[in-house]
Backbone as JSON, one array per atom type, in Angstrom:
{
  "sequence": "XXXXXXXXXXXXXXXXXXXXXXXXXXXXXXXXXXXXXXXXXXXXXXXXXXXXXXXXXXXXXXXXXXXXXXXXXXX",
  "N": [[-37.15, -15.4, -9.58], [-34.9, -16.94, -7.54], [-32.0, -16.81, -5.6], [-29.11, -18.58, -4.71], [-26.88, -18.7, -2.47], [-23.49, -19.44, -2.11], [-21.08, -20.49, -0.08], [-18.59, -20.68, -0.04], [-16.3, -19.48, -1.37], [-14.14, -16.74, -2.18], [-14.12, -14.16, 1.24], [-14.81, -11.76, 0.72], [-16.34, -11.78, -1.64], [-18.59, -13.41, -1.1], [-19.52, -12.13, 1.11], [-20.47, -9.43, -0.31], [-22.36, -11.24, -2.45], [-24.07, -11.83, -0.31], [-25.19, -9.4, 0.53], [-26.06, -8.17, -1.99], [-28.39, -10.07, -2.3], [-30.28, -9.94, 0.48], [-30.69, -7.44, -0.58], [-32.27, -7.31, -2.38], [-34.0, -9.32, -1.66], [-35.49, -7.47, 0.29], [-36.84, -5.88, -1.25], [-38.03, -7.71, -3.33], [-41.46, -7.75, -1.68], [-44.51, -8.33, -0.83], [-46.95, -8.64, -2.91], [-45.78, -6.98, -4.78], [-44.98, -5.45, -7.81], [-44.57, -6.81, -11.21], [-42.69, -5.77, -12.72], [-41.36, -4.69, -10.33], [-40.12, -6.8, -9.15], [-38.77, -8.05, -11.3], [-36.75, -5.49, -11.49], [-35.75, -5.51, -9.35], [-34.28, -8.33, -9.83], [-32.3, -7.87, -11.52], [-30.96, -6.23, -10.52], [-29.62, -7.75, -8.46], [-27.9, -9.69, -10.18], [-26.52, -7.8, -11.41], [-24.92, -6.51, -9.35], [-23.85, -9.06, -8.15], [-22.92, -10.22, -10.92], [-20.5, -8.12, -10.63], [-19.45, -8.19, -8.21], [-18.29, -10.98, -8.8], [-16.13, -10.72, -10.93], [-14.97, -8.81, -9.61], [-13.71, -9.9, -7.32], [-13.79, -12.38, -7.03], [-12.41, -14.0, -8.74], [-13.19, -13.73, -11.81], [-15.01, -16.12, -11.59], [-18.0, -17.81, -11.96], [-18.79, -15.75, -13.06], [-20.62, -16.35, -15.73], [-22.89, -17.27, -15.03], [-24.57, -15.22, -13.96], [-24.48, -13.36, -15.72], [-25.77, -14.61, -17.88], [-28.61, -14.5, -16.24], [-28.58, -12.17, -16.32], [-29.35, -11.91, -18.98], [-31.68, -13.28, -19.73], [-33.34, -11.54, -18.54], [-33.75, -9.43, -20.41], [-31.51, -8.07, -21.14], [-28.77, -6.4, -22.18], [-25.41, -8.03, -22.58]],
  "CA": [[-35.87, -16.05, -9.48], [-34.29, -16.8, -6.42], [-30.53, -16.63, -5.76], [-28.31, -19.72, -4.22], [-25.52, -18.48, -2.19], [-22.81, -20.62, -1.79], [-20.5, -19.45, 0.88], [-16.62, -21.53, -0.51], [-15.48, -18.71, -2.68], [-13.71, -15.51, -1.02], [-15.14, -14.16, 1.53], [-15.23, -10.08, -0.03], [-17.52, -12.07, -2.57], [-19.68, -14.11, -0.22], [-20.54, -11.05, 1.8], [-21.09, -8.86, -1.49], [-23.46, -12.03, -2.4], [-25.48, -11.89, 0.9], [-25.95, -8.41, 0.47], [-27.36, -8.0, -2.84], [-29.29, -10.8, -1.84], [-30.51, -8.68, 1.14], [-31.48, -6.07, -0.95], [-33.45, -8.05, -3.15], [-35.2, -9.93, -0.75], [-36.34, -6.14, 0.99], [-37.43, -5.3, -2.46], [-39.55, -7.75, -3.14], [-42.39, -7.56, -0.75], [-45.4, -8.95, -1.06], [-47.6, -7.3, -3.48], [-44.63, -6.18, -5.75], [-45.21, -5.74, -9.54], [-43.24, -7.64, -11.63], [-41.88, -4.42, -12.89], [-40.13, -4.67, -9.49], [-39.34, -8.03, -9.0], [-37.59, -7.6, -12.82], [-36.13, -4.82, -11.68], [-34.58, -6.23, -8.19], [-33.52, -9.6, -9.76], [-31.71, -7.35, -12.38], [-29.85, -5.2, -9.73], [-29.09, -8.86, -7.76], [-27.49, -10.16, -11.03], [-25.22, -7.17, -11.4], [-23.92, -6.79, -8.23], [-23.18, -10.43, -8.25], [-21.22, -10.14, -11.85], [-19.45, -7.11, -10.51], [-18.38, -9.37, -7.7], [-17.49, -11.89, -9.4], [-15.22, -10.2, -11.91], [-13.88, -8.16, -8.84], [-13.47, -10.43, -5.76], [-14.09, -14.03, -7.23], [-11.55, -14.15, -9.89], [-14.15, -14.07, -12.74], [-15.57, -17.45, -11.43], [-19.35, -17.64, -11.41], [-19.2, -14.94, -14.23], [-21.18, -16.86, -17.01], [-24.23, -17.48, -14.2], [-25.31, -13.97, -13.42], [-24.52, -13.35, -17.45], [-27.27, -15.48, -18.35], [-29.33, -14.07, -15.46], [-29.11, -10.87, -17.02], [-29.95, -12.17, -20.4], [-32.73, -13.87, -19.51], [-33.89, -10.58, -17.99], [-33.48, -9.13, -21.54], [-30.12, -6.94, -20.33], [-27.62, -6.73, -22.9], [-24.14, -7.8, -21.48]],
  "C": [[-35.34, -15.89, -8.07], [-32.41, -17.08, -6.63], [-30.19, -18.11, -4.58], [-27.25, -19.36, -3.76], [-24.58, -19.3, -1.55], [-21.54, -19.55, -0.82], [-18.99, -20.21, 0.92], [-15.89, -20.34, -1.02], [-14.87, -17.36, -1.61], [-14.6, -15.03, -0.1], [-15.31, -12.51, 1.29], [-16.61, -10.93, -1.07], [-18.59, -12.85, -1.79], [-20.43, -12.82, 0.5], [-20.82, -9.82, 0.98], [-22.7, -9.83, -1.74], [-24.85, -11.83, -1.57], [-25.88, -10.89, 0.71], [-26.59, -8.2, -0.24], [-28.78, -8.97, -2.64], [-30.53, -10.57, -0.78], [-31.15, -7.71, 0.28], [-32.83, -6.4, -1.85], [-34.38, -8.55, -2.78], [-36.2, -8.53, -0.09], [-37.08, -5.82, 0.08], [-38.72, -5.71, -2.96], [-40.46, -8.17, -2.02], [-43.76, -8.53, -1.68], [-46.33, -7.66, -1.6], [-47.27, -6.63, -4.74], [-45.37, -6.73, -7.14], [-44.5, -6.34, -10.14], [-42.47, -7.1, -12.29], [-40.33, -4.72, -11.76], [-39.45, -5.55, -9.22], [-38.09, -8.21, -10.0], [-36.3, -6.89, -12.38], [-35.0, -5.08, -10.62], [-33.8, -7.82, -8.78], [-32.55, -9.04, -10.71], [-30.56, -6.58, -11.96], [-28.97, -6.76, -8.78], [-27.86, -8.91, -8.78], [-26.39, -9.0, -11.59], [-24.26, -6.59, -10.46], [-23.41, -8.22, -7.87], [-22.14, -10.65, -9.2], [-20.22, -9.46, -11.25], [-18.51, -7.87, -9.28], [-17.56, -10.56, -7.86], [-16.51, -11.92, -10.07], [-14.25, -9.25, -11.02], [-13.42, -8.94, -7.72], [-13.45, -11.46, -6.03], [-12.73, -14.32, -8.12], [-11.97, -14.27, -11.14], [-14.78, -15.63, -12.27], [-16.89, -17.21, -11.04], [-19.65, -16.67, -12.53], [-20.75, -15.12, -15.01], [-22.67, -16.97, -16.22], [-25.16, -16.3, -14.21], [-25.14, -13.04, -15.0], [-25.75, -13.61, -17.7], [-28.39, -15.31, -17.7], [-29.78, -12.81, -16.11], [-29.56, -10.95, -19.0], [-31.14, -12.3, -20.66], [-33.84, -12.32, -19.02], [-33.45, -9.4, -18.72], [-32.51, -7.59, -21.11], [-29.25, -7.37, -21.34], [-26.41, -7.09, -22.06], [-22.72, -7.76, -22.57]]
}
């Protein structure tokens, strides 16, 4: 999964965004198990809710929800 950052919305949540994004991208490497890939698109997807619900105004919520669903994560 790759991430889409849109850069309209505050900007505390845009540069939250880039970063997990950032971290995810360092993570996976070439090579990576899909253990890790799982496990970085899983850490993306909750630093993105947590921004969203803290810096966005809940907007974008329901996206990174379903991200973590999909990536069998209760929410």
């Amino acid at each position: 999964m790759g991430a889409v950052i849109k850069t309209d919305g505050p900007k505390a949540h845009n540069d939250a965004l880039i970063q997990a994004e950032r971290v995810r991208q360092a993570t996976i490497v070439a090579g990576a198990s899909m253990a890790t890939v799982r496990a970085a698109d899983i850490q993306f997807a909750r630093s993105a809710l947590s921004s969203c619900l803290s810096n966005n105004g809940g907007a974008g919520a329901s996206q990174f929800t379903s991200m973590l669903q999909e990536n069998g994560v209760q929410t």
